[in-house]
C-alpha positions as CSV (number, residue, x, y, z in Angstrom):
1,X,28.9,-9.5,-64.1
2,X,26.6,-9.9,-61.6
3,X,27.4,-10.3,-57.8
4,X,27.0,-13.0,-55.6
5,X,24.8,-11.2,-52.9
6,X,22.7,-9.5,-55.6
7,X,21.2,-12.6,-57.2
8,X,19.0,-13.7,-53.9
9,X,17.4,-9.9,-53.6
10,X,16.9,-9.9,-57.2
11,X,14.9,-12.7,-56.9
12,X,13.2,-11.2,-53.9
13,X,12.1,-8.0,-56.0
14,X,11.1,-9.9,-58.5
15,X,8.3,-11.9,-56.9
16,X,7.3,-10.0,-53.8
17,X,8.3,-6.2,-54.7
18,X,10.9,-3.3,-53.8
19,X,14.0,-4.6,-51.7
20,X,13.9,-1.1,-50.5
21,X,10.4,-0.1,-49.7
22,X,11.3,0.0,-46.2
23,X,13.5,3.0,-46.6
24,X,12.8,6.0,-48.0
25,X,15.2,8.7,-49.6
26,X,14.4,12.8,-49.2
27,X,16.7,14.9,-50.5
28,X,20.1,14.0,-48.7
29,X,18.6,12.0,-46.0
30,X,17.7,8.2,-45.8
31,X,14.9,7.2,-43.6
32,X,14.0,3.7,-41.5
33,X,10.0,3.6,-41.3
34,X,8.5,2.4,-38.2
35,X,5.6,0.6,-38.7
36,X,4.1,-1.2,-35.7
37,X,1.1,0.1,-35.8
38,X,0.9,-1.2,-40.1
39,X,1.7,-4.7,-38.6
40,X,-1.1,-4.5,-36.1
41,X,-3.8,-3.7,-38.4
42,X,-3.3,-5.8,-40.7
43,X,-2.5,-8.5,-38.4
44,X,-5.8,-8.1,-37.3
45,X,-7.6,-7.6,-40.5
46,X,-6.0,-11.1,-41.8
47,X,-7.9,-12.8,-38.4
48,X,-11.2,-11.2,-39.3
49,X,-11.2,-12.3,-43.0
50,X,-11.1,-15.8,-41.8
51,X,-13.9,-15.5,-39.2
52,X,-16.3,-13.7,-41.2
53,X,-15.4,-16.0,-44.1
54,X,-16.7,-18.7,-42.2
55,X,-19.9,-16.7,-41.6
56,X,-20.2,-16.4,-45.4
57,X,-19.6,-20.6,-45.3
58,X,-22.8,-20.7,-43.1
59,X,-24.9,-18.6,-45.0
60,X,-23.8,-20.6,-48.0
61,X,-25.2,-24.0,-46.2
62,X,-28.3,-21.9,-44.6
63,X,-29.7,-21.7,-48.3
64,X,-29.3,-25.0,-48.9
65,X,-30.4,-26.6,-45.4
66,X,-32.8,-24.0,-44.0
67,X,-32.9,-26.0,-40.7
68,X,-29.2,-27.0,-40.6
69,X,-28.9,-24.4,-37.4
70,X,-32.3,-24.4,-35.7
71,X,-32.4,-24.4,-32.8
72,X,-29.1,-22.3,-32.4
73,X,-30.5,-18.9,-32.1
74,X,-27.1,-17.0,-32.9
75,X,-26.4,-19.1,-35.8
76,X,-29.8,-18.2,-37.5
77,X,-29.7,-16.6,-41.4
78,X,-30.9,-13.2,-39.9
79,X,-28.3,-13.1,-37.5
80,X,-25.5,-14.0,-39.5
81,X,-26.0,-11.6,-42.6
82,X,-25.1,-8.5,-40.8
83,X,-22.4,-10.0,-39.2
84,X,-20.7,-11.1,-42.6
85,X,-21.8,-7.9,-44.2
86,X,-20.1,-5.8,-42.1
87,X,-17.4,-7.8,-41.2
88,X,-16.1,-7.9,-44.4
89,X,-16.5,-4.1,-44.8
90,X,-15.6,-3.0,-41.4
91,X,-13.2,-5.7,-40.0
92,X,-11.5,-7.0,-42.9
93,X,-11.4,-4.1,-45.8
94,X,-11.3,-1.8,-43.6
95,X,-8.6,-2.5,-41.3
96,X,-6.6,-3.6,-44.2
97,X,-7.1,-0.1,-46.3
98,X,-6.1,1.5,-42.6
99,X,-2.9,-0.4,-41.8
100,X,-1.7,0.1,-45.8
101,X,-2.6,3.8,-45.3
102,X,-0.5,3.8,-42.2
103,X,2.0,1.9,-44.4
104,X,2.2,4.1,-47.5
105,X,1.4,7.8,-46.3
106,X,4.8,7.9,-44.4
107,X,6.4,6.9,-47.3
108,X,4.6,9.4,-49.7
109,X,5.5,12.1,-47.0
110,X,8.5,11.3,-45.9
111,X,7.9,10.9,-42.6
112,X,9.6,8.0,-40.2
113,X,6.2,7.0,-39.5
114,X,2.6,7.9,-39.1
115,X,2.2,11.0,-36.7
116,X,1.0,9.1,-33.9
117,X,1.7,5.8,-34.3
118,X,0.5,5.0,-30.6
119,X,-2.9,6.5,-31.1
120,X,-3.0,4.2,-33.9
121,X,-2.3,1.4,-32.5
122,X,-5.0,1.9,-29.4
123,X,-7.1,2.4,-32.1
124,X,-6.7,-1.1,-34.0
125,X,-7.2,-2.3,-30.3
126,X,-10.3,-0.5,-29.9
127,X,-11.2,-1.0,-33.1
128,X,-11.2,-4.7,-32.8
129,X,-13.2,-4.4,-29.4
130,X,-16.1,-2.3,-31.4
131,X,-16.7,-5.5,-33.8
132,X,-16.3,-8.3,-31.3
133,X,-19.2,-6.1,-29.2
134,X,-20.9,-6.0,-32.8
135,X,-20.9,-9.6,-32.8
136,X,-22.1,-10.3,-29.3
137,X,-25.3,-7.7,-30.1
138,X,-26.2,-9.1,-33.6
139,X,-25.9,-12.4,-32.1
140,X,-28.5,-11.7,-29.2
141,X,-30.8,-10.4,-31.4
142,X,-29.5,-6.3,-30.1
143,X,-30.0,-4.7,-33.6
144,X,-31.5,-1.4,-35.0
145,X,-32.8,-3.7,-38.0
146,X,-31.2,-1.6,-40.6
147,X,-29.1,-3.0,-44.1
148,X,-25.7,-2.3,-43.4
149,X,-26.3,0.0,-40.6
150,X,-27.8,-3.1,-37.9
151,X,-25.2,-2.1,-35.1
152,X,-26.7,-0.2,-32.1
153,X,-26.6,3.2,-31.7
154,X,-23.7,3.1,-28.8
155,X,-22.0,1.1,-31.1
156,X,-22.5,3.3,-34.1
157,X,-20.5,6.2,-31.7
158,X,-18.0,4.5,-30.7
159,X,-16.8,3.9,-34.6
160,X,-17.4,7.0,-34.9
161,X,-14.6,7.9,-32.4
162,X,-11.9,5.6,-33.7
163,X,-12.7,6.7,-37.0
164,X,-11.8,10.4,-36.1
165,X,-8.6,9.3,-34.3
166,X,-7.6,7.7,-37.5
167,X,-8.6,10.7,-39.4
168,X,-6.8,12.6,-37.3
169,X,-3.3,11.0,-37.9
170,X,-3.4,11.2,-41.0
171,X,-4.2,14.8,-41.5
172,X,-1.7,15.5,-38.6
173,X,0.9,13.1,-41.1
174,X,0.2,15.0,-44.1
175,X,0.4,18.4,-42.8
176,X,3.7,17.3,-40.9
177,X,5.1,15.8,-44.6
178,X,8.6,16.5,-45.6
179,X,7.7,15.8,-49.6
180,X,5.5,19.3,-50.7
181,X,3.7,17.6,-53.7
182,X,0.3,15.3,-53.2
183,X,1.1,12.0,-54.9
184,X,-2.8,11.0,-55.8
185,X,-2.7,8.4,-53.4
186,X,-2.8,11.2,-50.4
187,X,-5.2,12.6,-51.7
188,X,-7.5,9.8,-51.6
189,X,-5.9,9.1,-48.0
190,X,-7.3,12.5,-47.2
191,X,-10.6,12.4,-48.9
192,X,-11.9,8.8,-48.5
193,X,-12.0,8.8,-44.5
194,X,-13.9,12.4,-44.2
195,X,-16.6,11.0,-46.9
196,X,-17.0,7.9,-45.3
197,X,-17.1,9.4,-41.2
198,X,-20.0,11.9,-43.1
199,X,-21.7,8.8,-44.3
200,X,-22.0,6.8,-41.3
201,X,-23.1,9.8,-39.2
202,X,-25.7,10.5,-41.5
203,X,-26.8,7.4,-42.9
204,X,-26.8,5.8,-39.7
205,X,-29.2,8.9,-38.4
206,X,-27.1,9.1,-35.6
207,X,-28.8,11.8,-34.0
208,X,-32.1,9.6,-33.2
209,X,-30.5,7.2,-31.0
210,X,-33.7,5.2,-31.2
211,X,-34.0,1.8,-28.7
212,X,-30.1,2.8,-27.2
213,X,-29.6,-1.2,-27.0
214,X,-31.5,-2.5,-30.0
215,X,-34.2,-4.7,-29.2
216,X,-35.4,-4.2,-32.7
217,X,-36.3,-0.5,-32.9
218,X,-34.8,1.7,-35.1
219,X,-32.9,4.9,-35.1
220,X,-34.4,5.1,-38.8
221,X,-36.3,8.4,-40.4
222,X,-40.1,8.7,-39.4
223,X,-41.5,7.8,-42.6
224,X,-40.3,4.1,-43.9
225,X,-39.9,5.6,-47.9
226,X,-37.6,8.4,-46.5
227,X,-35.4,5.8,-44.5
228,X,-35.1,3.9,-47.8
229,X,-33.9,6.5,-49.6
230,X,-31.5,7.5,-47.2
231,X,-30.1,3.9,-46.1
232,X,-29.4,3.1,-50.3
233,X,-27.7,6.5,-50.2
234,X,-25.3,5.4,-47.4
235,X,-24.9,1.6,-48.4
236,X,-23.4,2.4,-51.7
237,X,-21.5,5.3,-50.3
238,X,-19.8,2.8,-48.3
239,X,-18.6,1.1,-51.6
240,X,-18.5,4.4,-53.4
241,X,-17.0,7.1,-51.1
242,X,-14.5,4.9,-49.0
243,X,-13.9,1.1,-50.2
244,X,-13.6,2.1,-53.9
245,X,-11.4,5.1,-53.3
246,X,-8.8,3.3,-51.1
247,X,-8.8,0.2,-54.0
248,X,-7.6,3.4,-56.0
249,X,-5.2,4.6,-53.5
250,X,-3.9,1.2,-53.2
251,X,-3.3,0.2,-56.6
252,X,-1.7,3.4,-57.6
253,X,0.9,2.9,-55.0
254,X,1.3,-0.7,-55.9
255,X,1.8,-1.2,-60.0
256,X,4.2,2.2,-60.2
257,X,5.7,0.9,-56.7
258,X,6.1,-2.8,-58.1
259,X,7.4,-2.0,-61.6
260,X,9.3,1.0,-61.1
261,X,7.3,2.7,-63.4
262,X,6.0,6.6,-62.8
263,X,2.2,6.8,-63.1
264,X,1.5,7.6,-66.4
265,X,-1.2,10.8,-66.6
266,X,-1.5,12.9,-63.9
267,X,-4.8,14.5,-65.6
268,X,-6.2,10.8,-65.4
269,X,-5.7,10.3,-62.1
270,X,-7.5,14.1,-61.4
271,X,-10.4,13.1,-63.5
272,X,-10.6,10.0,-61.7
273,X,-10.5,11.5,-58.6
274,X,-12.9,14.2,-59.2
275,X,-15.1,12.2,-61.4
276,X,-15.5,9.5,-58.5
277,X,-16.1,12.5,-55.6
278,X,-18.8,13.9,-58.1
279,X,-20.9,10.9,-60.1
280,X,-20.7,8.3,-56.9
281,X,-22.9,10.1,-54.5
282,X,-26.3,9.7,-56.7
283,X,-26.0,5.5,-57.8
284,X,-27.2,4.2,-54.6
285,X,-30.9,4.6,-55.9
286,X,-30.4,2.8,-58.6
287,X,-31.5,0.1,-56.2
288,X,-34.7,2.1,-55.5
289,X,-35.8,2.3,-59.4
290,X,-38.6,-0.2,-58.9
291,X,-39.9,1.5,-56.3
292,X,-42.6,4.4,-55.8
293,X,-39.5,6.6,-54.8
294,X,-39.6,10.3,-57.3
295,X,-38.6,10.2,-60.8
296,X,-36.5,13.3,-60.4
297,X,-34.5,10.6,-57.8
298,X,-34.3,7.8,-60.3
299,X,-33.6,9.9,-63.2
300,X,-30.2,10.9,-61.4
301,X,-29.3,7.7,-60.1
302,X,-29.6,6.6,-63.9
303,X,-27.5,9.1,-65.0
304,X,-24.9,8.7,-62.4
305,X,-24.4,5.2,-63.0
306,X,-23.7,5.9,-66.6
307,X,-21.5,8.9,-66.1
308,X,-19.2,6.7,-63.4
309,X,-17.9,5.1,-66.3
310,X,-16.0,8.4,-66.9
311,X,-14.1,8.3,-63.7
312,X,-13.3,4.3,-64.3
313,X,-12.4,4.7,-67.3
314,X,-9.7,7.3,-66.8
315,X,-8.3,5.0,-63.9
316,X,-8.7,1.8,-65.5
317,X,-6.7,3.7,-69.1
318,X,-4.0,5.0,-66.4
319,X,-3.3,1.6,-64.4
320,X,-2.6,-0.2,-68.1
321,X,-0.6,3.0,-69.7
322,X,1.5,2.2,-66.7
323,X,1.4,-1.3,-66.8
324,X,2.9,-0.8,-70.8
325,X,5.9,-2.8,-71.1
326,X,5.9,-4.4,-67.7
327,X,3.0,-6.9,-68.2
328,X,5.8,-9.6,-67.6
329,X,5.8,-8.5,-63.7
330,X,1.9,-9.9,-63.5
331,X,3.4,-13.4,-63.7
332,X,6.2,-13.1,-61.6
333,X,5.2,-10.7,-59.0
334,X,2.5,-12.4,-56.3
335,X,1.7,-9.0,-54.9
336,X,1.1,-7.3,-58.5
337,X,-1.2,-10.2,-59.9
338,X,-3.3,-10.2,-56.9
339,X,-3.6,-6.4,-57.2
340,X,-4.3,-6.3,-61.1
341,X,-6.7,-9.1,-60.7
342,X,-9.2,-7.0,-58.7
343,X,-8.3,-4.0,-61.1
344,X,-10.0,-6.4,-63.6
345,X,-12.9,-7.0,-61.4
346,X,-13.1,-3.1,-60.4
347,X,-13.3,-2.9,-63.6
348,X,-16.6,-5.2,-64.8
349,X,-18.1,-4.9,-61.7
350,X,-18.7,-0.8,-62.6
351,X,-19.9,-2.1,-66.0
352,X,-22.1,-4.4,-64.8
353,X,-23.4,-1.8,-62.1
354,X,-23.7,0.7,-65.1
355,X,-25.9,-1.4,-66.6
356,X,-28.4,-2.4,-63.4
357,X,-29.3,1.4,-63.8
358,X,-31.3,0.1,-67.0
359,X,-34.6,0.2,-66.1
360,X,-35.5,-2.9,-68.6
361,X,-32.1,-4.6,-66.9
362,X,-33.2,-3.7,-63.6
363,X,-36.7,-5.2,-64.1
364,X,-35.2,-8.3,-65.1
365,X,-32.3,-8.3,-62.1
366,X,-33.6,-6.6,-59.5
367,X,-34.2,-8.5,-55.9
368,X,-32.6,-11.8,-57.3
369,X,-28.9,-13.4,-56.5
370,X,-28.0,-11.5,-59.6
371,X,-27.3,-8.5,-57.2
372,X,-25.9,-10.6,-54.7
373,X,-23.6,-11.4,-57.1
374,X,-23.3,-8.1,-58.4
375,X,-21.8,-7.4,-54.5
376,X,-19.9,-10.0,-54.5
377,X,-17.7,-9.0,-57.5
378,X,-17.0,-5.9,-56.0
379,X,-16.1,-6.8,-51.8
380,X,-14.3,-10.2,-52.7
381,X,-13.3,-10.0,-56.8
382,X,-12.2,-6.4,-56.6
383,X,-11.6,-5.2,-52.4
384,X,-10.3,-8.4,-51.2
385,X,-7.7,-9.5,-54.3
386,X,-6.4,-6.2,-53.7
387,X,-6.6,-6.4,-49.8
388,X,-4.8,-10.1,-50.4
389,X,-1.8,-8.1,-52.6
390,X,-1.1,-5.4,-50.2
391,X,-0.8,-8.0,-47.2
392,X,1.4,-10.2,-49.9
393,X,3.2,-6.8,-50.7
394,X,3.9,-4.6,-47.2
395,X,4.5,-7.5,-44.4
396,X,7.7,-8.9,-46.1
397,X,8.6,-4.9,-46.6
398,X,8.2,-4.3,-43.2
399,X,10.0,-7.3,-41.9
400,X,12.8,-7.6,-44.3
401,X,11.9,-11.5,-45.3
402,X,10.0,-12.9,-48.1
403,X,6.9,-14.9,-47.7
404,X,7.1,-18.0,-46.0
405,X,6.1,-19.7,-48.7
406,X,5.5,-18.8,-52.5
407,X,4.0,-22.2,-53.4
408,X,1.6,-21.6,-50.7
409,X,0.5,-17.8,-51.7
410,X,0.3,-19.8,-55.6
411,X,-2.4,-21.8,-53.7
412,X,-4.5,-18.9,-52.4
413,X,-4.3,-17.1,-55.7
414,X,-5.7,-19.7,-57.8
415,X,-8.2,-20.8,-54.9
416,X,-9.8,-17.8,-54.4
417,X,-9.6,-16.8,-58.9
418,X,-11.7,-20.8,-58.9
419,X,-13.6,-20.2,-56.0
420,X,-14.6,-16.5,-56.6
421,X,-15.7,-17.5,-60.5
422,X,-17.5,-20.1,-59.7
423,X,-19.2,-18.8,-57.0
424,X,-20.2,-15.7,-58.9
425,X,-21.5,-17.4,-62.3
426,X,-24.0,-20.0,-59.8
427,X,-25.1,-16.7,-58.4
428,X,-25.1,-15.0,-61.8
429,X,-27.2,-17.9,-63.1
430,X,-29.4,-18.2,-60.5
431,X,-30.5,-14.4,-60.8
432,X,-31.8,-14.9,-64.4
433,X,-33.4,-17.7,-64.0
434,X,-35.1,-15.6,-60.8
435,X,-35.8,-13.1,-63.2
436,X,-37.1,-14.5,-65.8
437,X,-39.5,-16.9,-63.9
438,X,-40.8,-13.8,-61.9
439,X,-41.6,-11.6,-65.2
440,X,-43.8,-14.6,-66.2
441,X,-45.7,-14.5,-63.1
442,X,-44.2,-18.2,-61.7
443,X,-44.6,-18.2,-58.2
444,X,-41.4,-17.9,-56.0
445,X,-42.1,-21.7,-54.1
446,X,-42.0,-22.9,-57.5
447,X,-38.6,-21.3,-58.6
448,X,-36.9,-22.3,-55.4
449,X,-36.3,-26.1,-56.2
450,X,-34.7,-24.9,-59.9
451,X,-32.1,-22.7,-57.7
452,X,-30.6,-25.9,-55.5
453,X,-28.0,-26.9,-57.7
454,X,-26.6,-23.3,-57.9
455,X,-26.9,-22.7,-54.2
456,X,-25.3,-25.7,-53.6
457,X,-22.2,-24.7,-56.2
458,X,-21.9,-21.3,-54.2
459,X,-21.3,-23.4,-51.1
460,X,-18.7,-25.8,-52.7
461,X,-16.8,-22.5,-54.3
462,X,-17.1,-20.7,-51.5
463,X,-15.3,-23.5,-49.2
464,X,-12.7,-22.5,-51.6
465,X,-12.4,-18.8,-50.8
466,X,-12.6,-19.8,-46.9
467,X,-9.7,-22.1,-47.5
468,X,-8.1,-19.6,-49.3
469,X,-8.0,-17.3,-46.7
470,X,-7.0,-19.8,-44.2
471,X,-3.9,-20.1,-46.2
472,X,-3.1,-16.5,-45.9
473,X,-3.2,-16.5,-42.4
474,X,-1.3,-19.4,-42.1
475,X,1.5,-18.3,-44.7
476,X,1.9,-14.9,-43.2
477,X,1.8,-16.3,-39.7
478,X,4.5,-18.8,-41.2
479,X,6.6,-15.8,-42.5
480,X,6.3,-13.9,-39.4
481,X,7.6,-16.5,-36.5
482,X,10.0,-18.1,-39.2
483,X,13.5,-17.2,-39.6
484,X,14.0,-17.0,-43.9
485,X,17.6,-16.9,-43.6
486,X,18.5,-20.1,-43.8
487,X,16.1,-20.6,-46.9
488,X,18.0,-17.5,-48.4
489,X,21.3,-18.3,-48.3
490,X,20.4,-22.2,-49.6
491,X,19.0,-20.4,-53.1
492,X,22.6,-18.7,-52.7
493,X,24.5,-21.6,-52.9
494,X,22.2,-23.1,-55.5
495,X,23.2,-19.9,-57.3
496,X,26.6,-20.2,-57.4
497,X,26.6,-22.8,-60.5
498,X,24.7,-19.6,-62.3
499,X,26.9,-17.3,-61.3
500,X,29.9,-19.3,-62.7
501,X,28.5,-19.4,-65.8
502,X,27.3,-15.6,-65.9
503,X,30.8,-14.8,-65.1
């Protein structure tokens, strides 16, 4: 027989997660997590999704309207590319990936909380005061003119220093842990922030400072064909070597977490992680194959590409061996079917990236919205439905309340699914119909007109993923100044008539 107070948490674990996740067992001992400095970051990452969102929104209109925002210097399309870009990498996914990190390494190490959780939560603040600078530079026109490394150089330090601070207490937790073995999610924990802080440094050439405040000039190599090699070497190492690792991190703390399932190879989840440190480093050029770049360089980028399919397919064969038996959960558990939904898109998004290291393929796609798209399913189809679960999944952990409202998280889910298709087949479409155009020597002013309708679809879908967002800040907002209680012990009561009949 089932008890009365049982039937309302049961519920609760059912849609949202572990009742429990805020305690941890070692041993003996029971542990209460702290986790301010969690909250804060991903507080903050929830604000930034819906500002840079709405950056995306004008890009979206820009294509459409060339002239919608002339006249409005800070507005313009050159201006508000890097700050989407690297807002969504840098404000959103990464302060997300870093206040779940702070939520799940204490967990994995049982430890009360991260080992300095003060230092991590001047970080967040200093972290949030490095991109609103960003934004003020970009927006005067202050930029080294660089793809995906525009910020100036004093800006380019000081990440550089909150970055450390964060690597720093995590090491500092790990080496601190009560729980000897590495669950594979440390070790990601671990490797992803040292691969990326290598990254920046180097692909941002931080040791040629260049113009310090912008004005145009670059810190960049001396010759333009080295730069190009090196920036496509960091660019997809951002997706490669810290964005994709922590989507692994995350989602094999998530499905085992959600369904009480233990993960089910532990010589998968090495080859993945392996596999991923080894292939990833050389598929940035395949962006560079239709370029007068080496053949020895293009040769491994091809190669690289193909071979990453080792690595995701070792993960992807993993997540559903320990999904087996438990694919009920994806319906009933918000949190999960966010997370499983960008596993899908993790998923296609290294096929399709496989096969853009085709040099027939890449001839047809290459400098058209197919890439665009391309991008697109891997920061918002794969990154942000996982972001999106683990904001779903740790902030009614951490405060002991379910969402606000689970009608309203059904809202953003099927928002962003609509929103994010759509938006990616217009762009899909659009790049073959680039492609094919080009190959038969049409002139770009005459393929323009034929792309309208599509750009105009990618603004209408993308007004979905804006309001989707929206929604997420305003349900977690909701959840956190709203006392569930009450709403708790009325699905009690409406209980009782089941419980009368289960006993």
């Amino acid at each position: 027989m089932m008890s009365i107070s049982e039937l309302p948490v049961q519920r609760l674990v059912r849609r949202y997660g572990s009742a429990q996740d805020r305690i941890s067992t070692v041993g003996q001992s029971v542990t209460e997590h702290s986790d301010r400095a969690t909250l804060m970051w991903l507080y903050s990452a929830i604000v930034w999704l819906t500002i840079v969102d709405l950056f995306g929104l004008i890009l979206a209109l820009e294509l459409i309207s060339p002239n919608l925002f002339a006249g409005v210097p800070w507005l313009l399309f050159g201006r508000i590319r890097p700050l989407h870009v690297n807002g969504v990498i840098f404000a959103w996914l990464s302060m997300m990936y870093w206040g779940a990190l702070f939520y799940m390494i204490p967990r994995l190490t049982g430890r009360r909380a991260i080992w300095n959780e003060k230092l991590a939560i001047w970080t967040c603040w200093g972290w949030n005061l490095w991109f609103l600078l960003g934004i003020i530079t970009i927006a005067m026109g202050l930029t080294q003119g660089r793809e995906y490394a525009e910020f100036i150089w004093p800006l380019d330090i000081l990440l550089i220093l909150l970055w450390t601070s964060n690597i720093v207490n995590i090491i500092m937790t790990v080496a601190q842990r009560r729980i000897r073995p590495l669950y594979v999610t440390t070790w990601w924990a671990l490797a992803a922030p040292l691969w990326l802080g290598a990254d920046y440094i180097i692909g941002n050439v931080i040791w040629r400072p260049g113009a310090v405040f912008g004005n145009g000039v670059s810190g960049a190599l001396p010759t333009s064909m080295a730069d190009g090699i090196l920036n496509w070497w960091y660019a997809h190492n951002l997706f490669g070597l810290w964005l994709t690792p922590m989507l692994l991190a995350g989602l094999y703390y998530l499905v085992p977490r959600i369904t009480r399932t233990p993960l089910y190879s532990h010589t998968l989840s090495l080859i993945s992680f392996w596999g991923m440190a080894f292939f990833y480093t050389g598929v940035g050029h395949h962006h560079l194959l239709q370029t007068p770049t080496p053949g020895w360089l293009k040769t491994i980028a091809i190669l690289s590409s193909i071979s990453l399919l080792i690595p995701v397919f070792a993960f992807t064969i993993n997540i559903l061996m320990t999904m087996r038996g438990n694919w009920e959960k994806f319906f009933t558990n918000l949190p999960l079917r966010f997370g499983l939904t960008g596993f899908v898109f993790y998923f296609l998004v290294n096929v399709q990236g496989s096969f853009e290291a085709i040099q027939s393929f890449n001839r047809l796609t290459h400098f058209t919205n197919f890439v665009v798209a391309h991008a697109h399913l891997a920061l918002l189809g794969a990154f942000t439905f996982l972001g999106m679960g683990m904001i779903d999944y740790i902030i009614p952990q951490v405060l002991q309340k379910p969402l606000y409202s689970a009608k309203l998280a059904e809202w953003q889910y099927w928002l962003i699914v609509i929103g994010f298709l759509g938006f990616f087949w217009a762009l899909t479409i659009a790049g073959f119909i680039q492609g094919q155009a080009w190959l038969r020597g049409i002139p770009e002013v005459n393929v323009i007109p034929f792309l309208r309708p599509y750009y105009m679809g990618r603004a209408i879908f993308g007004a979905m993923i804006v309001f989707s967002g929206a929604i997420q800040a305003y349900n977690i907002f909701k959840t956190v100044t709203t006392d569930t209680r009450h709403s708790l012990r009325m699905e009690l009561q409406a209980a009782l008539p089941e419980l009368e009949t289960i006993a």
